[in-house]
C-alpha positions in Angstrom: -26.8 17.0 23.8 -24.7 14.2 22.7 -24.0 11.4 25.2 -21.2 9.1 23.7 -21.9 6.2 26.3 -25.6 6.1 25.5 -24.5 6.1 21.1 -25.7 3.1 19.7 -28.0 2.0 22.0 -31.9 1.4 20.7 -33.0 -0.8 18.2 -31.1 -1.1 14.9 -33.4 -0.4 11.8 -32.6 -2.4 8.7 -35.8 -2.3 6.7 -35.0 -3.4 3.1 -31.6 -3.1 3.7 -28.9 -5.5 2.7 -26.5 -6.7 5.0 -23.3 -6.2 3.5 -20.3 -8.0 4.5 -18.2 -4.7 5.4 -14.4 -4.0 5.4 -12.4 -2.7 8.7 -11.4 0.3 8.7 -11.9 0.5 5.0 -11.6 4.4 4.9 -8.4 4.4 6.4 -7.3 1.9 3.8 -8.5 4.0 1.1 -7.2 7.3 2.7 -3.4 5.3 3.4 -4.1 4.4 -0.6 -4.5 7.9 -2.0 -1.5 8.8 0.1 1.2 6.4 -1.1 -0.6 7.5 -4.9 0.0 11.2 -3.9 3.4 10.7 -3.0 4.4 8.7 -5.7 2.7 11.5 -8.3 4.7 14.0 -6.4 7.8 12.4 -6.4 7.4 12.0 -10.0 6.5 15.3 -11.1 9.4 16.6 -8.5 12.3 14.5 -8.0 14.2 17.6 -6.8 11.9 18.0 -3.8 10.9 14.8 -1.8 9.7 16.7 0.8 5.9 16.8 -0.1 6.6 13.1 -0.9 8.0 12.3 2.6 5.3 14.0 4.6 2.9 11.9 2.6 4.1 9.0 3.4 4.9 9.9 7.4 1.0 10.7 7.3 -0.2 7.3 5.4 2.8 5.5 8.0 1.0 7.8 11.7 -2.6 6.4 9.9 -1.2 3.0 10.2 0.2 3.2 13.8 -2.7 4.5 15.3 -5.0 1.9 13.6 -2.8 -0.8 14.1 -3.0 -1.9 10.3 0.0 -3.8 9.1 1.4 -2.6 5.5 2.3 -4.7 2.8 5.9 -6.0 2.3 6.0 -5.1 -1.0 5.1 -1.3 0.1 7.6 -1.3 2.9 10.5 -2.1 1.0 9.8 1.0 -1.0 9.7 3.0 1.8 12.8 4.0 3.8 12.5 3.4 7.7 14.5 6.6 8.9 13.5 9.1 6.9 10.2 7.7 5.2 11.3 8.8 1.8 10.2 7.0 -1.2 12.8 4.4 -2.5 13.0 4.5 -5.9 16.0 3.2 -7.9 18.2 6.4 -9.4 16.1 9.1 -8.0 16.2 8.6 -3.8 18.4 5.5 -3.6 20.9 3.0 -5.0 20.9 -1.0 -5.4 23.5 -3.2 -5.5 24.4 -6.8 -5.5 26.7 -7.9 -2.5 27.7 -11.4 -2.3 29.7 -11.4 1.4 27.8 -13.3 3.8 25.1 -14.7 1.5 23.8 -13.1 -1.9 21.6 -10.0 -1.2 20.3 -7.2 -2.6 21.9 -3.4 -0.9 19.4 -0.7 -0.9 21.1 2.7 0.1 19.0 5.9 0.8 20.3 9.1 -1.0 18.6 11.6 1.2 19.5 9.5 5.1 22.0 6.9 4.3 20.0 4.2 5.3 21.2 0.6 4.2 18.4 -2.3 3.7 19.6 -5.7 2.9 17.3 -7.8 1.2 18.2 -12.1 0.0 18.0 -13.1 -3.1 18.4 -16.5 -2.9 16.0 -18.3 -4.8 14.8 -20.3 -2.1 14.2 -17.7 0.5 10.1 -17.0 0.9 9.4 -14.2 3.0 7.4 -14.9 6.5 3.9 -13.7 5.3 4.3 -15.5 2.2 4.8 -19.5 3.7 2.0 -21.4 3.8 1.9 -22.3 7.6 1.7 -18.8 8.7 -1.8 -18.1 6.5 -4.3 -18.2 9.1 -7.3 -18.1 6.4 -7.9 -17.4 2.5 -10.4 -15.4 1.5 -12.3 -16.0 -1.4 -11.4 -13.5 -4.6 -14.5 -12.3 -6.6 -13.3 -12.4 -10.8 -12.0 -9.3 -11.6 -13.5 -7.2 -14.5 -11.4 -6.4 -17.4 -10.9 -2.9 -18.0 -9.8 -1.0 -21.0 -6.3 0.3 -21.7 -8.1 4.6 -20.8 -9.4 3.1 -17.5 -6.1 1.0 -16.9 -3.6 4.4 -17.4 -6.2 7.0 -15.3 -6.9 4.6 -12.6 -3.2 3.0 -12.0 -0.6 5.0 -13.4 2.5 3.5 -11.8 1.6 0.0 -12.4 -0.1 -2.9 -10.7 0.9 -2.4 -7.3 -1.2 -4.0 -4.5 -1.7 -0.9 -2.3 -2.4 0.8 -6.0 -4.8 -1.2 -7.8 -8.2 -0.1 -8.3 -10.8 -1.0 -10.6 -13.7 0.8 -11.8 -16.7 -0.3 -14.0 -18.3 2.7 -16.4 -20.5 1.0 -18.7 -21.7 -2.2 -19.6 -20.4 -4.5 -22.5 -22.5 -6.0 -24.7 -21.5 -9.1 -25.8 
């Protein structure tokens, strides 16, 4: 009989073990990862039928929510707020330069009608990115360099941040 008030108690047995510095909720991260991948393969494979595309990205956006885990900027502006469909130039939405108020970039939703307005002046910095706001930098470990087959199976669209993996399958000898 499981008791979940009494889980975790007794001692905690680390013989030989090395403490690893772990990641919050680093499955969910992966999981909210492999969504916005799947969504971006199926909207590529299907432009004709965002649905697929749209419910993977309501799922990665619910994952999110309940986890209170902030998304990246650069993944939110590909993402429309209303209907969650993927933004992509051509295919689910429009851009256009509008110079009324101040110059800014128009993003229109094809499948909603959604309008995000984004500045393009070249002295506008985005909150997250201004120095004062940076509570702490963590450290980067080097990455390894990967050849061109590992580079096209692992990242197909790119190096996006929520997209970017790397994997290590042999050793080089130098």
């Amino acid at each position: 009989h499981f008791n979940p008030l009494h889980a975790g108690m007794g001692k905690k047995r680390n013989k030989g073990r090395q403490q690893q510095a772990s990641i919050p909720h680093k499955e969910a991260f992966q999981r909210m990862n492999f969504l916005f991948q799947a969504s971006l393969l199926s909207l590529s494979t299907h432009p004709t039928q965002p649905q697929l595309s749209r419910f993977y990205i309501h799922t990665m956006k619910t994952i999110a929510k309940r986890l209170v885990l902030h998304l990246d900027p650069s993944v939110k502006r590909l993402i429309c707020k209303s209907c969650d469909s993927l933004l992509i130039p051509g295919i689910t939405c429009t851009h256009r330069l509008r110079s009324r108020r101040s110059k800014h970039l128009v993003v229109k939703c094809l499948t909603c009608g959604g309008l995000k307005r984004y500045h393009t002046e070249t002295d506008h910095q985005l909150w997250s990115e201004k120095p004062e706001n940076i509570l702490a930098v963590l450290p980067e470990s080097e990455p390894e360099k990967k050849s061109a087959e590992e580079s096209s199976v692992n990242n197909p669209q790119g190096d996006h941040p929520l997209t970017y993996t790397y994997t290590r399958t042999e050793q080089s000898a130098s």
